[in-house]
PDB file of the backbone (N, CA, C, O) and the ligand in Angstrom, with CONECT records:
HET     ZN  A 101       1
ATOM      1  N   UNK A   1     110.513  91.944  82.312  1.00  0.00           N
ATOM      2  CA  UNK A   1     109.718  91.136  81.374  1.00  0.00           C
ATOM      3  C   UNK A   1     108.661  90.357  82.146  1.00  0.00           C
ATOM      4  O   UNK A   1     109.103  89.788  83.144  1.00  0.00           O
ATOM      5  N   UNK A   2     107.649  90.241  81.956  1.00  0.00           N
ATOM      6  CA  UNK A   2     106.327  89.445  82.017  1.00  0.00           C
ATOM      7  C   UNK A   2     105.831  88.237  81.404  1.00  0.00           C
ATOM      8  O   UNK A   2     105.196  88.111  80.357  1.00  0.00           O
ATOM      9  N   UNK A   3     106.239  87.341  82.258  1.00  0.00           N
ATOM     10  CA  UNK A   3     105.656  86.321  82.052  1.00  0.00           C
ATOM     11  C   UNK A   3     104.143  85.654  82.752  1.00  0.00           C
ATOM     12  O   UNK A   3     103.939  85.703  83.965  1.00  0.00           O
ATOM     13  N   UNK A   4     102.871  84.863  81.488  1.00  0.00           N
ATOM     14  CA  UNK A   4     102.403  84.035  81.872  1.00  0.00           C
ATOM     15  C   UNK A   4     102.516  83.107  83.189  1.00  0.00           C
ATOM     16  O   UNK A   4     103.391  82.242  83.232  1.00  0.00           O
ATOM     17  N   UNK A   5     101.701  83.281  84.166  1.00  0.00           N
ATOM     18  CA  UNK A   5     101.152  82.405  85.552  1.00  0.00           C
ATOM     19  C   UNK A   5     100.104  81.777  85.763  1.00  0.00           C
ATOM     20  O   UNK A   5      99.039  82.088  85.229  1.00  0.00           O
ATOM     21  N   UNK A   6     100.263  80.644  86.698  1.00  0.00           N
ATOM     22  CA  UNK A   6      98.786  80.408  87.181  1.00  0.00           C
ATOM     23  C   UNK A   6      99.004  80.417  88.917  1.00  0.00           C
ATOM     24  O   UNK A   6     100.121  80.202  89.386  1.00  0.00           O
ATOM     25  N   UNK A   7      97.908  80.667  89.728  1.00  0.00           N
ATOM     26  CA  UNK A   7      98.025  80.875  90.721  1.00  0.00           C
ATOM     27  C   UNK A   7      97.040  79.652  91.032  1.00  0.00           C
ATOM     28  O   UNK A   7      96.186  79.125  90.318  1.00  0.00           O
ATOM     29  N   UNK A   8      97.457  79.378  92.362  1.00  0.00           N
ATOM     30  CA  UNK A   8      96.566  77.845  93.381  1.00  0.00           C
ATOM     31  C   UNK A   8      95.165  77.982  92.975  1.00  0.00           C
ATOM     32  O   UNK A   8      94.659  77.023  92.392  1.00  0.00           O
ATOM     33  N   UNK A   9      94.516  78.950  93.179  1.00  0.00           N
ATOM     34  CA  UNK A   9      93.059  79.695  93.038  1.00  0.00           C
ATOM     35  C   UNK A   9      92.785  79.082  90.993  1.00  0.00           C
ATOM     36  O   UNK A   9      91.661  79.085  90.492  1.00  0.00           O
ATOM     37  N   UNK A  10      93.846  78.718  90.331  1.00  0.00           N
ATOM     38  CA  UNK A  10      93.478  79.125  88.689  1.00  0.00           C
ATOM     39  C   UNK A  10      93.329  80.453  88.159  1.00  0.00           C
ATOM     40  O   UNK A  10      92.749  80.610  87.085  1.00  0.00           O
ATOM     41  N   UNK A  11      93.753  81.339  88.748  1.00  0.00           N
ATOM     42  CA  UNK A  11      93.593  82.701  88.223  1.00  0.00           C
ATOM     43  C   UNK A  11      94.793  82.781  87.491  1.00  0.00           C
ATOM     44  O   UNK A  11      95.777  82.068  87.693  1.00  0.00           O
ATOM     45  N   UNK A  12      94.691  83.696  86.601  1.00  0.00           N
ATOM     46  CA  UNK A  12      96.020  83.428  85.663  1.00  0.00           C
ATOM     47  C   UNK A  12      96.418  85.099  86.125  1.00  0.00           C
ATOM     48  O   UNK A  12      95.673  86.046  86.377  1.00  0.00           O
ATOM     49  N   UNK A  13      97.908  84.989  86.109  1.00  0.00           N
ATOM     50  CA  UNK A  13      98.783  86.212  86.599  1.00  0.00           C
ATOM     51  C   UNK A  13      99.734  86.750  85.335  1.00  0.00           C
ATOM     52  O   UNK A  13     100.300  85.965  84.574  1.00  0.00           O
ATOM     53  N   UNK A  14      99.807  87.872  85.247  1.00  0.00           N
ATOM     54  CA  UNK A  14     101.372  88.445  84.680  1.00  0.00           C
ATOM     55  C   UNK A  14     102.219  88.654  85.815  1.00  0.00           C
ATOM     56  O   UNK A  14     101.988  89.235  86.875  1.00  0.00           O
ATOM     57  N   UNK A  15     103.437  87.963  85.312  1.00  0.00           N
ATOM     58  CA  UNK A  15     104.225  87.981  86.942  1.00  0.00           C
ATOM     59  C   UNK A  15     105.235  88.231  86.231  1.00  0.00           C
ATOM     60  O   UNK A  15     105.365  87.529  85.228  1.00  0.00           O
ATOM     61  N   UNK A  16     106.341  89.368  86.519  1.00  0.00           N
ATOM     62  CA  UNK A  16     107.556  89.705  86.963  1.00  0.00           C
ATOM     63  C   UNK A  16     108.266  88.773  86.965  1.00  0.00           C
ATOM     64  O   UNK A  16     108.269  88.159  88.031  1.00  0.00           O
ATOM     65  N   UNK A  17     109.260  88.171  85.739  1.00  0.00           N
ATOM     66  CA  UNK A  17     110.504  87.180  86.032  1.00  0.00           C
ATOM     67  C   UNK A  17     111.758  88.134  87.186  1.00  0.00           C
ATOM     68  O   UNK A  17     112.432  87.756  88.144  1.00  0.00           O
ATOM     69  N   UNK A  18     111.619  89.356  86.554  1.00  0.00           N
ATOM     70  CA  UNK A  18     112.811  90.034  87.423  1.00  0.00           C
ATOM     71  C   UNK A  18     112.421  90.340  89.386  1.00  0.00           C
ATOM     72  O   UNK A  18     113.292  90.487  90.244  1.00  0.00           O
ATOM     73  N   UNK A  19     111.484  90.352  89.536  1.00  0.00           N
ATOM     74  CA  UNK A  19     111.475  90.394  90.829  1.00  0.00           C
ATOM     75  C   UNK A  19     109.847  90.200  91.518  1.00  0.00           C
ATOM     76  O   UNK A  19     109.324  90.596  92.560  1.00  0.00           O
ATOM     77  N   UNK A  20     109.307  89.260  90.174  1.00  0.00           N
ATOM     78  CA  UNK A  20     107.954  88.375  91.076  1.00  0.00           C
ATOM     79  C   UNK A  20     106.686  89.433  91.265  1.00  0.00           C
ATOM     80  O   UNK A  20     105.670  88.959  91.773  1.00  0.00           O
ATOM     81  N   UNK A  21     106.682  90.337  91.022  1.00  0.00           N
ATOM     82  CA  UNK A  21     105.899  91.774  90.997  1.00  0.00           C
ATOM     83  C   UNK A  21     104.721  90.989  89.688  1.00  0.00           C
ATOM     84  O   UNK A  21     105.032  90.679  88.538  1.00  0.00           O
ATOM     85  N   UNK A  22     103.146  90.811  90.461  1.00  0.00           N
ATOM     86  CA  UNK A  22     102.240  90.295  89.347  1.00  0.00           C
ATOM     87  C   UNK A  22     100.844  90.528  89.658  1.00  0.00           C
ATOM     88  O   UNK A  22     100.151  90.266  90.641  1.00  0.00           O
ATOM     89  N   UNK A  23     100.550  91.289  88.161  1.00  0.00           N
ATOM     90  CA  UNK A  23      99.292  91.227  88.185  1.00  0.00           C
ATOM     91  C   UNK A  23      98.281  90.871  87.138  1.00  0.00           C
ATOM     92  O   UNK A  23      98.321  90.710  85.918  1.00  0.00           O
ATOM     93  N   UNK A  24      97.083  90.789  88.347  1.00  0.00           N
ATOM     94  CA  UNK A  24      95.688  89.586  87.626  1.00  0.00           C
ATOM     95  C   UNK A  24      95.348  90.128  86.327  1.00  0.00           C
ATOM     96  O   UNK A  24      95.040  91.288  86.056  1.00  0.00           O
ATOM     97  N   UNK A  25      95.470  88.874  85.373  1.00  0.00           N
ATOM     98  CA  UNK A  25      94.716  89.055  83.968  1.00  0.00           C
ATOM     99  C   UNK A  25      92.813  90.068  84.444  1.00  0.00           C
ATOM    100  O   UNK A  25      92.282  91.039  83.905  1.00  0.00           O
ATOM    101  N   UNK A  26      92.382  89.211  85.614  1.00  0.00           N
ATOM    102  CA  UNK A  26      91.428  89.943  85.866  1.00  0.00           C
ATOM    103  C   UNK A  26      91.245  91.142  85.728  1.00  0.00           C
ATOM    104  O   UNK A  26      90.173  91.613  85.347  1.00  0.00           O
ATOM    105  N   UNK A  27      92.324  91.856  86.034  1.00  0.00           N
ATOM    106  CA  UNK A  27      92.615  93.209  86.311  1.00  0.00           C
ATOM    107  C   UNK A  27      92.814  93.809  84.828  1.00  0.00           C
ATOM    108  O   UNK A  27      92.096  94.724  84.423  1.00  0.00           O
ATOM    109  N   UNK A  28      93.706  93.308  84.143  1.00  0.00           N
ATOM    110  CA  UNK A  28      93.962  93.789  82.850  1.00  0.00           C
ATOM    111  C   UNK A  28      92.850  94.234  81.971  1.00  0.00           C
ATOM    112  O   UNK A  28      92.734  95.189  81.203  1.00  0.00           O
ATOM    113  N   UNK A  29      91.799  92.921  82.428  1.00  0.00           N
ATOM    114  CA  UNK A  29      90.718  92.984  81.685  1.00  0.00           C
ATOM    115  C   UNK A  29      90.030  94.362  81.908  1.00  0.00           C
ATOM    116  O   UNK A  29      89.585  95.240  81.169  1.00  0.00           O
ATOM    117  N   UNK A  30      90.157  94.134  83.497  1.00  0.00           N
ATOM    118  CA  UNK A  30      89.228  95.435  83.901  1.00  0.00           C
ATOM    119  C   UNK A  30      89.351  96.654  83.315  1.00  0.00           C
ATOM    120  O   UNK A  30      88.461  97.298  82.760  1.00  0.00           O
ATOM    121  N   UNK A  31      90.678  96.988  83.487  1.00  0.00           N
ATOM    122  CA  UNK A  31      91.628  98.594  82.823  1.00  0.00           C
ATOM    123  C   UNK A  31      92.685  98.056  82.041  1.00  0.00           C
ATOM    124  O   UNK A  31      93.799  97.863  82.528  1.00  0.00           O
ATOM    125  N   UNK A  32      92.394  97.792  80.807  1.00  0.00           N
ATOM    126  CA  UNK A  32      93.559  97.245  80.335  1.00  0.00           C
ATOM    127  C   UNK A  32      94.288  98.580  80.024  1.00  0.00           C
ATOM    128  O   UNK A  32      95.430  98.125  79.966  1.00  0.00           O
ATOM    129  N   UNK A  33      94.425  99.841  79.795  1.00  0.00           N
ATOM    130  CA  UNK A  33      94.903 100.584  79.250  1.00  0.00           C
ATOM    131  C   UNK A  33      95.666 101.331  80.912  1.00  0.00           C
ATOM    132  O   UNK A  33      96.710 101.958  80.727  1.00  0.00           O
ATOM    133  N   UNK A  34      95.228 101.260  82.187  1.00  0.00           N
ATOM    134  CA  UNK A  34      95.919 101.440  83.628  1.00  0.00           C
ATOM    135  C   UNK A  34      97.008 100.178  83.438  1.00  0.00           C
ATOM    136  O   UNK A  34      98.212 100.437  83.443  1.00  0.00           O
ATOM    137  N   UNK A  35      96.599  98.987  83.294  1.00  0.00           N
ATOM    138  CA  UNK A  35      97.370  98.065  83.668  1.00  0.00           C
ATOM    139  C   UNK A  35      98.531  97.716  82.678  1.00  0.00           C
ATOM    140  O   UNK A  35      99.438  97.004  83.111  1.00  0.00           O
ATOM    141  N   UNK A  36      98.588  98.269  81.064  1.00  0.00           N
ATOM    142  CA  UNK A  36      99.329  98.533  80.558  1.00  0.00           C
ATOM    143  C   UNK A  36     100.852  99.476  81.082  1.00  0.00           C
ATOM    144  O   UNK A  36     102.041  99.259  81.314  1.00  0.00           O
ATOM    145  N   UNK A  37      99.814 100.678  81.068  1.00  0.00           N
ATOM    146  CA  UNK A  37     100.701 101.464  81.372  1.00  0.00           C
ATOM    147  C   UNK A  37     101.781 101.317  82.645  1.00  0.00           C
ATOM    148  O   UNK A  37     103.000 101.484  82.615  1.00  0.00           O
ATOM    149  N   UNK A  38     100.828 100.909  83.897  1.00  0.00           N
ATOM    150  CA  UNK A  38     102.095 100.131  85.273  1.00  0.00           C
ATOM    151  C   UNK A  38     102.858  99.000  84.752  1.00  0.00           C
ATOM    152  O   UNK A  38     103.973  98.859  85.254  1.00  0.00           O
ATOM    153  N   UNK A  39     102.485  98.120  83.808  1.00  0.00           N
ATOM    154  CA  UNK A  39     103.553  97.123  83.667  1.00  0.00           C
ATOM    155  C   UNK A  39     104.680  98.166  82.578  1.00  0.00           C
ATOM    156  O   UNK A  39     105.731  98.191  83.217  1.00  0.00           O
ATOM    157  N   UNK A  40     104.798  98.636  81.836  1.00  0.00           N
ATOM    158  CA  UNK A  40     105.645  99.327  81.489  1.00  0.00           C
ATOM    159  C   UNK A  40     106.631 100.189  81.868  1.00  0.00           C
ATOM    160  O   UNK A  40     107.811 100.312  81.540  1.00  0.00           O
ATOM    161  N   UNK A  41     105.272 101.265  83.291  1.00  0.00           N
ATOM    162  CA  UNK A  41     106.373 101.628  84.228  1.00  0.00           C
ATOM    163  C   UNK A  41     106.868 100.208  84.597  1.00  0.00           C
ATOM    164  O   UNK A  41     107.847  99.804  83.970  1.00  0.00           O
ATOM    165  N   UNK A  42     106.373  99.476  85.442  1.00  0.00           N
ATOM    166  CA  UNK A  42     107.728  98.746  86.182  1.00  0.00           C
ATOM    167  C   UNK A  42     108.557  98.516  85.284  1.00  0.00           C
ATOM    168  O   UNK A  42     109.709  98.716  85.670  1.00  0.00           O
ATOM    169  N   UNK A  43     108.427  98.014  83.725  1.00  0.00           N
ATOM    170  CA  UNK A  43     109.434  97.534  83.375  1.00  0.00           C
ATOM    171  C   UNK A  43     110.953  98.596  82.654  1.00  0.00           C
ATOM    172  O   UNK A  43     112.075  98.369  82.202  1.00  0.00           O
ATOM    173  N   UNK A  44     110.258  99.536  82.872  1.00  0.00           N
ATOM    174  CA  UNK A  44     111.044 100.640  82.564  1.00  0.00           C
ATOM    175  C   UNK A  44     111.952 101.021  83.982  1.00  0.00           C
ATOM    176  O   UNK A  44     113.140 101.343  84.017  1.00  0.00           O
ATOM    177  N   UNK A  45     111.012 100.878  85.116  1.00  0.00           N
ATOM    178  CA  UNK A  45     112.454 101.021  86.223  1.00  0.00           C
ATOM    179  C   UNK A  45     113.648 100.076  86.327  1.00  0.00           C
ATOM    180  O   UNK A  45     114.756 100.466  86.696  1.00  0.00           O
ATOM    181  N   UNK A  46     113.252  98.267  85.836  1.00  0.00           N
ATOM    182  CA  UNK A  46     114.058  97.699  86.003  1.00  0.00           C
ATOM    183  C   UNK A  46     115.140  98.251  84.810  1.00  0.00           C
ATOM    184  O   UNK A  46     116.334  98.408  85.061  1.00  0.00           O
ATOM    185  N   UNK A  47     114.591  98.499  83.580  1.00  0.00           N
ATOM    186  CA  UNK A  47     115.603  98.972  82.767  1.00  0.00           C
ATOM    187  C   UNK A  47     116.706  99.908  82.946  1.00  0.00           C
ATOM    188  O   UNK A  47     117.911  99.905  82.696  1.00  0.00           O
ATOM    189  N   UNK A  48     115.475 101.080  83.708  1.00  0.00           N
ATOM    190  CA  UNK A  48     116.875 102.139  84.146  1.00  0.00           C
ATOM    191  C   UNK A  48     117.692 101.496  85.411  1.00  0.00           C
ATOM    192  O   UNK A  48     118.847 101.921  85.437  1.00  0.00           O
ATOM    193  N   UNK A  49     117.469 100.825  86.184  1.00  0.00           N
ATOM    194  CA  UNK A  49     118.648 100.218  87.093  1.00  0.00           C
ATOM    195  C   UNK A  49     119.398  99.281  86.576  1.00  0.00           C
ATOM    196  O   UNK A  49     120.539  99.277  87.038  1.00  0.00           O
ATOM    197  N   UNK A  50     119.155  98.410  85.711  1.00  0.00           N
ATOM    198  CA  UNK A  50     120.144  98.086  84.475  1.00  0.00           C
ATOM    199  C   UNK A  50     121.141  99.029  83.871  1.00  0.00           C
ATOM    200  O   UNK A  50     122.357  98.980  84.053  1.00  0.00           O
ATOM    201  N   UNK A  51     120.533  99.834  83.181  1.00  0.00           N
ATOM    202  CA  UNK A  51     121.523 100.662  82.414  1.00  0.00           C
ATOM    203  C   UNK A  51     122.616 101.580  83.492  1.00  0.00           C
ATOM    204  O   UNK A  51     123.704 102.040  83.147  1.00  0.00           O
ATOM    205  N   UNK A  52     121.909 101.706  85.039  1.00  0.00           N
ATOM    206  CA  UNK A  52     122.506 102.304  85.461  1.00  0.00           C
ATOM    207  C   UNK A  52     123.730 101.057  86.494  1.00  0.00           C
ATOM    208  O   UNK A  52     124.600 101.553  87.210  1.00  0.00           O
ATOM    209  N   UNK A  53     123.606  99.852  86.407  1.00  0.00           N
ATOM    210  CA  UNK A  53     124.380  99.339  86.893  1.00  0.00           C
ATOM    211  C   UNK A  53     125.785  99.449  85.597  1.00  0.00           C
ATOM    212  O   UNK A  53     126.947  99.833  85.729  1.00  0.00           O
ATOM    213  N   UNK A  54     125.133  98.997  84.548  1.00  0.00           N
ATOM    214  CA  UNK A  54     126.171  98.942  83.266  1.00  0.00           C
ATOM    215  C   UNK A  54     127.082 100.579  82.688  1.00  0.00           C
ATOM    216  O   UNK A  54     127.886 100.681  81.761  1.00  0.00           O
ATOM    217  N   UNK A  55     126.589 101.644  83.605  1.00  0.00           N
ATOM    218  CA  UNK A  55     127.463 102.927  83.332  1.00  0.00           C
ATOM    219  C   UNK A  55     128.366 102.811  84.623  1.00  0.00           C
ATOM    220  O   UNK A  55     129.456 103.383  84.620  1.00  0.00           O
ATOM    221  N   UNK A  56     127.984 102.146  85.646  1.00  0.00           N
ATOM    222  CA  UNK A  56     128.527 102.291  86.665  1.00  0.00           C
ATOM    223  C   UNK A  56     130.050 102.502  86.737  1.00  0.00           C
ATOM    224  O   UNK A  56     130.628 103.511  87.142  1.00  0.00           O
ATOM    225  N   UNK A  57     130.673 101.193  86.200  1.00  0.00           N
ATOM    226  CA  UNK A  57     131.944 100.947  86.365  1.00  0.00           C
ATOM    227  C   UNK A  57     132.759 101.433  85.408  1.00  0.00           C
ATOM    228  O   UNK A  57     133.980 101.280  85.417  1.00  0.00           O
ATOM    229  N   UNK A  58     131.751 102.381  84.052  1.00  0.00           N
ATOM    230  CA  UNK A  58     132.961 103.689  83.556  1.00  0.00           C
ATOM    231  C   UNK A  58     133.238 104.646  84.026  1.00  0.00           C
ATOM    232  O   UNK A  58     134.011 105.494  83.581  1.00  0.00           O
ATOM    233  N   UNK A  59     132.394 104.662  85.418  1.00  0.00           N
ATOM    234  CA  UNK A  59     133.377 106.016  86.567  1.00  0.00           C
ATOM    235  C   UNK A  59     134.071 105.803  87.035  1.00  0.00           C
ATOM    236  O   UNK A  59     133.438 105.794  88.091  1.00  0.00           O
ATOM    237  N   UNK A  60     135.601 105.410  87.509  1.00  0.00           N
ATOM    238  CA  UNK A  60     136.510 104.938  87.661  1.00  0.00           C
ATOM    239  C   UNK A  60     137.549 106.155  88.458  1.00  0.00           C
ATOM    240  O   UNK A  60     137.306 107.351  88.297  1.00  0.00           O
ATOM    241  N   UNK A  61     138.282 105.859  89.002  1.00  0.00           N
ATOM    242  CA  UNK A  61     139.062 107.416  89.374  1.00  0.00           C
ATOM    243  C   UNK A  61     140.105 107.706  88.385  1.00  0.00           C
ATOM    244  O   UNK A  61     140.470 108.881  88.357  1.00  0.00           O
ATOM    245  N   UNK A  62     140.720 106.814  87.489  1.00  0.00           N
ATOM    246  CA  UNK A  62     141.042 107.270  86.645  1.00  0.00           C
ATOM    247  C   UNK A  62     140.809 108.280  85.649  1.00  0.00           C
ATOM    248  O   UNK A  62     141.684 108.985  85.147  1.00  0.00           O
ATOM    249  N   UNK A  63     139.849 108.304  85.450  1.00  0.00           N
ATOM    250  CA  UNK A  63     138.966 109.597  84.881  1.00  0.00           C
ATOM    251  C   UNK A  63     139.524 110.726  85.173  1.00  0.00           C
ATOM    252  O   UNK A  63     139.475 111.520  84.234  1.00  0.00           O
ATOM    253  N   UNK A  64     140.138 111.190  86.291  1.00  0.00           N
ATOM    254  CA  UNK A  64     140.576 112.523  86.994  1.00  0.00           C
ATOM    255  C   UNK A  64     141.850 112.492  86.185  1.00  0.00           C
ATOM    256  O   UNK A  64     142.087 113.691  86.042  1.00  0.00           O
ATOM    257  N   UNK A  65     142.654 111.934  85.672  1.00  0.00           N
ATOM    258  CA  UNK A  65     144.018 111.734  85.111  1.00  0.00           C
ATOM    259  C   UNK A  65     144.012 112.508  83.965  1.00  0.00           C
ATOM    260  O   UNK A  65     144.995 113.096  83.511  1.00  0.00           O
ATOM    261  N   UNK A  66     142.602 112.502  83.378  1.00  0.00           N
ATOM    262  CA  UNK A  66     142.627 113.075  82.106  1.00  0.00           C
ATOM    263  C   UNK A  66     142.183 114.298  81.635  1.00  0.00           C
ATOM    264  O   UNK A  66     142.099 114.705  80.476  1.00  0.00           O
ATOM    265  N   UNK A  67     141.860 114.927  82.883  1.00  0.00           N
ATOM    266  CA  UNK A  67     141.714 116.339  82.992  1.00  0.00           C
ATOM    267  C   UNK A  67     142.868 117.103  83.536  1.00  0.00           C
ATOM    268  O   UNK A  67     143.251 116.971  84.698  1.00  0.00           O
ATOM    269  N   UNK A  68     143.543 118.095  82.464  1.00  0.00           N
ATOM    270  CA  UNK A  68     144.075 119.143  82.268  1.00  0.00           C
ATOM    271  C   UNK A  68     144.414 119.842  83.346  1.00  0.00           C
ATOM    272  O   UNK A  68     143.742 120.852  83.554  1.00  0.00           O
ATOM    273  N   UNK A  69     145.288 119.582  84.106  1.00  0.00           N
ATOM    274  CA  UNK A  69     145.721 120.848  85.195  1.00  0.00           C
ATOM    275  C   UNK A  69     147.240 121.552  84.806  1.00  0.00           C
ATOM    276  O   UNK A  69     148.380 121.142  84.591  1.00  0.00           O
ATOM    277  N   UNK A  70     146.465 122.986  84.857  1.00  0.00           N
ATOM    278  CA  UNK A  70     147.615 124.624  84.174  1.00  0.00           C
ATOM    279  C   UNK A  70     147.881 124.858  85.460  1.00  0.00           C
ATOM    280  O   UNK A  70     148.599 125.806  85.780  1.00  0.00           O
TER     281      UNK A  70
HETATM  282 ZN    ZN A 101     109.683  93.608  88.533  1.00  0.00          ZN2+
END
């Protein structure tokens, strides 16, 4: 997620609550439709390492218990 900044300079930033990753409104302005699209990627990687922390711990070795050996 992206939050509103201001930087020492007064330049105003979109900055990364999850890991500080930000860029210049300047920029947005420039390509808003480039700078769209990278903030989405990023925010789509943090998502998939989310979702992939939260599947994590239904792999379990138990799992093997419940497959069928003839
Ligand atoms: Zn980030």
């Amino acid at each position: 997620m992206y939050i509103r900044t201001r930087n020492i300079a007064g330049g105003t930033l979109m900055t990364c609550k999850d890991c500080g990753h930000a860029i210049s409104v300047n920029k947005i302005c420039e390509s808003p439709i480039q700078a769209a699209t990278d903030m989405l990627k990023h925010m789509a990687a943090h998502n998939a390492s989310r979702a992939f922390a939260a599947v994590e711990p239904v792999m379990r070795p138990e799992a093997e218990a419940i497959i069928p050996v003839n």
